[in-house]
C-alpha positions in Angstrom: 61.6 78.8 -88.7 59.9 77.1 -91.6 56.7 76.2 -89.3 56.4 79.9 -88.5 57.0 80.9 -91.9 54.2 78.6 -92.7 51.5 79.8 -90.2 52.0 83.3 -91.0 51.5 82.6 -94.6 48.3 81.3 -93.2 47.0 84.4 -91.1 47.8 86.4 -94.5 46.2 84.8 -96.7 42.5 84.3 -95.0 43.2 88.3 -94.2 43.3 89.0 -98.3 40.5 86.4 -99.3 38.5 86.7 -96.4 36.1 89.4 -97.8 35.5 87.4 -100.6 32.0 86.3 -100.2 31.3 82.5 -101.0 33.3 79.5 -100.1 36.0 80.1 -102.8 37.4 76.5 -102.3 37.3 72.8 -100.3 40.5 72.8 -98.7 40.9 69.6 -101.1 40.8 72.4 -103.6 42.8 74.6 -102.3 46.3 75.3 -104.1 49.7 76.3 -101.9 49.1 80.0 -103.4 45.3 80.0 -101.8 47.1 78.6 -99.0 50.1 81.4 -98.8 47.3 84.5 -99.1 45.1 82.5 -96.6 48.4 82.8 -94.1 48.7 86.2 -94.9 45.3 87.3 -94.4 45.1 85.7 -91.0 48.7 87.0 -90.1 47.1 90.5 -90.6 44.6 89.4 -88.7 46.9 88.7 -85.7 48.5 91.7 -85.8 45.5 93.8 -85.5 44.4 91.3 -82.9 47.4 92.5 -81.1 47.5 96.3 -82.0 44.3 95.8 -79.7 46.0 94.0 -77.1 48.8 95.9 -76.4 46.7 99.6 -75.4 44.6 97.1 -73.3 47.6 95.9 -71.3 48.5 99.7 -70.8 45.7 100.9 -69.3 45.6 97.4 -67.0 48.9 97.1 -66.1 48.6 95.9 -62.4 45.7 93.5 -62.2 46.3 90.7 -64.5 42.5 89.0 -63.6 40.9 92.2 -64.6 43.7 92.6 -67.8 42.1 89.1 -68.5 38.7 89.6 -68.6 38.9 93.1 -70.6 41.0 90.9 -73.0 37.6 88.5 -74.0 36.1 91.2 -76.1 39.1 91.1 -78.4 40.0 87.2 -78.1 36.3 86.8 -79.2 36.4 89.1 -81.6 39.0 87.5 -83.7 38.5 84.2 -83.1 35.5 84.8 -84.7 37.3 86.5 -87.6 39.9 83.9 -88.0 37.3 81.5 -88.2 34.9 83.4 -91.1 38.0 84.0 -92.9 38.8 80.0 -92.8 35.0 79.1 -93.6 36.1 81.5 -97.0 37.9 78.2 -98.0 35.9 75.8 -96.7 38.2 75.1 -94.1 38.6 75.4 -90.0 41.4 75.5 -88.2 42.8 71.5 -88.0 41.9 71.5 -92.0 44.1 74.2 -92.2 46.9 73.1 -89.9 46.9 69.6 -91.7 47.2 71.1 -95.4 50.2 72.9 -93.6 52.0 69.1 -92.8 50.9 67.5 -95.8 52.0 70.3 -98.2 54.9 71.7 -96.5 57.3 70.4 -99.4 55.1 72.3 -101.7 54.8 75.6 -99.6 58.5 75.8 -98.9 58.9 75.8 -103.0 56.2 78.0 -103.5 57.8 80.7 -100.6 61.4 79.9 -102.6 59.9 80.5 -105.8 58.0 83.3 -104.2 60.6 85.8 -102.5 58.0 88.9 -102.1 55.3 86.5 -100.7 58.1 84.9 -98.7 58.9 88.6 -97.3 55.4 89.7 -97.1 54.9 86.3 -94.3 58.4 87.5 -92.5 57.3 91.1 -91.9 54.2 90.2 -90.2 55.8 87.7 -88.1 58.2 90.2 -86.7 55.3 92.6 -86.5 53.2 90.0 -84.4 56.9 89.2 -82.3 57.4 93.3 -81.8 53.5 93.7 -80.7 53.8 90.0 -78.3 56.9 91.5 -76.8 55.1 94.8 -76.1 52.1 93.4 -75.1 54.1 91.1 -72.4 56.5 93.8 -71.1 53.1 95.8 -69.9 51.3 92.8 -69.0 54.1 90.6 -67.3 54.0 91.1 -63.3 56.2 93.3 -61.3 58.0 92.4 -58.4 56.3 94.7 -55.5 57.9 98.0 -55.4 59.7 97.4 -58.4 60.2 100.4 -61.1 57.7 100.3 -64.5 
């Protein structure tokens, strides 16, 4: 629970300083409240990521090579998002998911000290669960001849 907590801080917070221009910080620099809005920002991200998903899955519903391939656009897409917003903080991916082990003591303070950033992470992770679920209740396959 705490590791999911975690990672959606993460998506939030590259959301929020993603559009910040320059390289605010080295992820040396980078404090547990960078590191909170960073989660947030690319929880955001995820859930538009999957507002785009789901309509995709709808429309494709039988097929799941060609659901796959019309899903490359969007993967792309914010990947390459998720990616800009982590470069914000002069950070990729691993950097990111290493300052999550290394400071999870710290975090899990910060999100106890924190109760409206700590609620802020939760709502977008249920979002993301409630869009995931969609998603795969469209795109899982149907026995043949089964009902939608």
């Amino acid at each position: 629970m705490q590791s999911s907590r975690v990672r959606c801080c993460f998506v939030i917070l590259v959301l929020c300083c993603s559009f910040g221009g320059a390289v605010r910080a080295q992820s040396r620099d980078l404090s547990v409240e960078d590191y909170c809005r960073m989660t947030i920002s690319l929880m955001q991200l995820s859930v538009a990521e999957w507002q785009e998903r789901v309509p995709v899955a709808e429309k494709i519903k039988t097929d799941r090579r060609k659901l796959e391939s019309a899903l490359q656009p969007v993967t792309k897409k914010y990947r390459d998002q998720r990616a800009e917003a982590l470069k914000q903080f002069g950070m990729d991916q691993q950097t990111y998911l290493q300052y999550s082990t290394e400071h999870k003591t710290e975090i899990d303070g910060y999100l106890e000290d924190n109760p409206e950033v700590q609620q802020a992470i939760e709502d977008l992770r249920k979002q993301i669960d409630r869009l995931i679920e969609q998603f795969e209740s469209l795109a899982s396959p149907r026995p043949e001849g089964a009902e939608k």
